[in-house]
Backbone as JSON, one array per atom type, in Angstrom:
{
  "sequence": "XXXXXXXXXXXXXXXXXXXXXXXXXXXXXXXXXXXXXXXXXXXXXXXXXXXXXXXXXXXX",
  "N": [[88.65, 47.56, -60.2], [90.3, 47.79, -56.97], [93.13, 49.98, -56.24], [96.34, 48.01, -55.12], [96.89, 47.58, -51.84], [99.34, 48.02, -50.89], [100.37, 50.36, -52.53], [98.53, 52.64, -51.66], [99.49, 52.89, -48.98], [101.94, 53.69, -50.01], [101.19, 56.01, -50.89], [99.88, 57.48, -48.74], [102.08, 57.74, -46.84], [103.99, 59.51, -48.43], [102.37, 61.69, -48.42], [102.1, 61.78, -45.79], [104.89, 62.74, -45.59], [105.4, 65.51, -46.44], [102.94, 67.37, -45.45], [103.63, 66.67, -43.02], [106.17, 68.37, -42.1], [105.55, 71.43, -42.58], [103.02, 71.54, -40.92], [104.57, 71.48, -38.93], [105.96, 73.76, -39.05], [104.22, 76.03, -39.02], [102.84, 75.86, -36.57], [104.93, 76.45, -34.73], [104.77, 79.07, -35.55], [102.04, 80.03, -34.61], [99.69, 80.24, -32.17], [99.03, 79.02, -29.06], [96.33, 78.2, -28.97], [96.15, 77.42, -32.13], [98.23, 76.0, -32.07], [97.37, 73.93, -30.79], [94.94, 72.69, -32.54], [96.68, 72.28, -34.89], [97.82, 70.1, -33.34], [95.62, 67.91, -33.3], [95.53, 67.92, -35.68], [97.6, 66.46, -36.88], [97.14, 63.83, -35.03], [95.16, 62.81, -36.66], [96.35, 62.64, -38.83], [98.69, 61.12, -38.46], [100.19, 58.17, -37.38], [102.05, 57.88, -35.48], [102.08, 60.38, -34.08], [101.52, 61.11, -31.39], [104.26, 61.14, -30.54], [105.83, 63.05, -32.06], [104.33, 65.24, -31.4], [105.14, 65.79, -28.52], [107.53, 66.22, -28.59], [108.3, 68.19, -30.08], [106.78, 70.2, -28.03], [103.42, 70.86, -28.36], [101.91, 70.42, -26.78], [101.15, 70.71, -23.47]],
  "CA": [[89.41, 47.06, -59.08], [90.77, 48.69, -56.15], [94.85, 49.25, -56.52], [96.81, 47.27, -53.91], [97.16, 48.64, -50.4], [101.03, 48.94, -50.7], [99.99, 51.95, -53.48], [97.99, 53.13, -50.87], [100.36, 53.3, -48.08], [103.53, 54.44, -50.1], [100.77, 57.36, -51.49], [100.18, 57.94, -47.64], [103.28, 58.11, -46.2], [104.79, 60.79, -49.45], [101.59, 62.8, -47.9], [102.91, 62.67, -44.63], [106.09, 63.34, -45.45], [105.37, 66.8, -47.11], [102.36, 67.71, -44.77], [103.82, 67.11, -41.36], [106.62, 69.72, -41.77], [104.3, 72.36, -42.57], [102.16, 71.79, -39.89], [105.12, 72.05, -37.8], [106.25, 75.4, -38.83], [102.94, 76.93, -38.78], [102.68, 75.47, -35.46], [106.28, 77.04, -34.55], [104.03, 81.05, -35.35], [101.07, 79.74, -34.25], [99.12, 81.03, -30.74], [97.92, 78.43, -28.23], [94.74, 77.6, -30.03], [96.21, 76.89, -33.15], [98.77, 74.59, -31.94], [96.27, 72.64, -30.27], [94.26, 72.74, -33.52], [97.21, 71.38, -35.19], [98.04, 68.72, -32.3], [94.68, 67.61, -33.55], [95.45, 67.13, -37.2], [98.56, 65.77, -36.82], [96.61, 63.11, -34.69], [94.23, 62.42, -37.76], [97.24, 62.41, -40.2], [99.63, 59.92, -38.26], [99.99, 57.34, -36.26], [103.16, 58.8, -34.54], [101.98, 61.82, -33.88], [102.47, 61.64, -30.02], [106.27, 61.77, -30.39], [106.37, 64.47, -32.99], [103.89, 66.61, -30.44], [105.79, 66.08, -27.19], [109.34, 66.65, -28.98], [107.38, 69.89, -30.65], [106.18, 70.71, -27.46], [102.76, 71.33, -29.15], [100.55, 70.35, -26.19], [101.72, 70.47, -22.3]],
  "C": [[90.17, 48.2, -58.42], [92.86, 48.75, -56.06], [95.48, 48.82, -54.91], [97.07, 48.6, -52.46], [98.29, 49.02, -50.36], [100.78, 49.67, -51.43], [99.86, 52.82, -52.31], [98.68, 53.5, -49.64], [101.35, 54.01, -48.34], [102.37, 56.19, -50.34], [100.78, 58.24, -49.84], [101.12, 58.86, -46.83], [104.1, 59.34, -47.33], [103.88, 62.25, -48.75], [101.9, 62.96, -46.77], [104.22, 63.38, -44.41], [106.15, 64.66, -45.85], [104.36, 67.57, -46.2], [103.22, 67.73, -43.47], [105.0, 68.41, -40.99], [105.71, 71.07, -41.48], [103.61, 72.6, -41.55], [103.0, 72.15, -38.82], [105.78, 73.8, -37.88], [104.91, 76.22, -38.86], [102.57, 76.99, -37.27], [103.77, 76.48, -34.32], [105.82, 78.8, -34.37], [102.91, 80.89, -35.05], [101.0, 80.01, -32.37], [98.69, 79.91, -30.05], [96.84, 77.19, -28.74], [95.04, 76.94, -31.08], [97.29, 75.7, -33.21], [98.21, 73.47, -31.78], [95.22, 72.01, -31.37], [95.15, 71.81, -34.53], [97.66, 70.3, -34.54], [97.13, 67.57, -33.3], [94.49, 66.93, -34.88], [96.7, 66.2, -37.58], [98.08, 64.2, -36.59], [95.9, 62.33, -35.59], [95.32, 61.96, -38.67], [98.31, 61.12, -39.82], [99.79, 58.94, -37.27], [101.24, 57.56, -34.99], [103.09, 60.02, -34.13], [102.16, 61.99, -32.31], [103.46, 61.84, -29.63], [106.16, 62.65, -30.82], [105.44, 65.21, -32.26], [104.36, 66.44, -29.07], [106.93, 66.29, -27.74], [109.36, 67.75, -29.67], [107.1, 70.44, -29.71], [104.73, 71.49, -27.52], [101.59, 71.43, -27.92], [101.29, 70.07, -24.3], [100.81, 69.56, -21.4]]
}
């Protein structure tokens, strides 16, 4: 058996909470390209990710 979806969401959300910094300071020494590269994974990783890249300024 598969474990319940609330597992699955709290495991989620601990991974976004530790990933999305990261991506933002890399993003922060990052060129152009690689912002946009992270825009991109951010996008994949959350469902809020259009606030946290217009208040990042990640993508104009």
């Amino acid at each position: 058996m598969s474990g319940s979806e609330r597992a699955r969401e709290l495991r989620r959300r601990r991974h976004r909470t530790k990933k999305v910094p990261k991506l933002l300071a890399k993003a922060e020494k990052g060129s152009p390209a690689e912002k946009s590269a992270i825009a991109d994974k951010l996008r994949r990783l959350t469902p809020g990710a259009e606030v946290i890249i217009a208040a990042h300024g990640l993508e104009e």
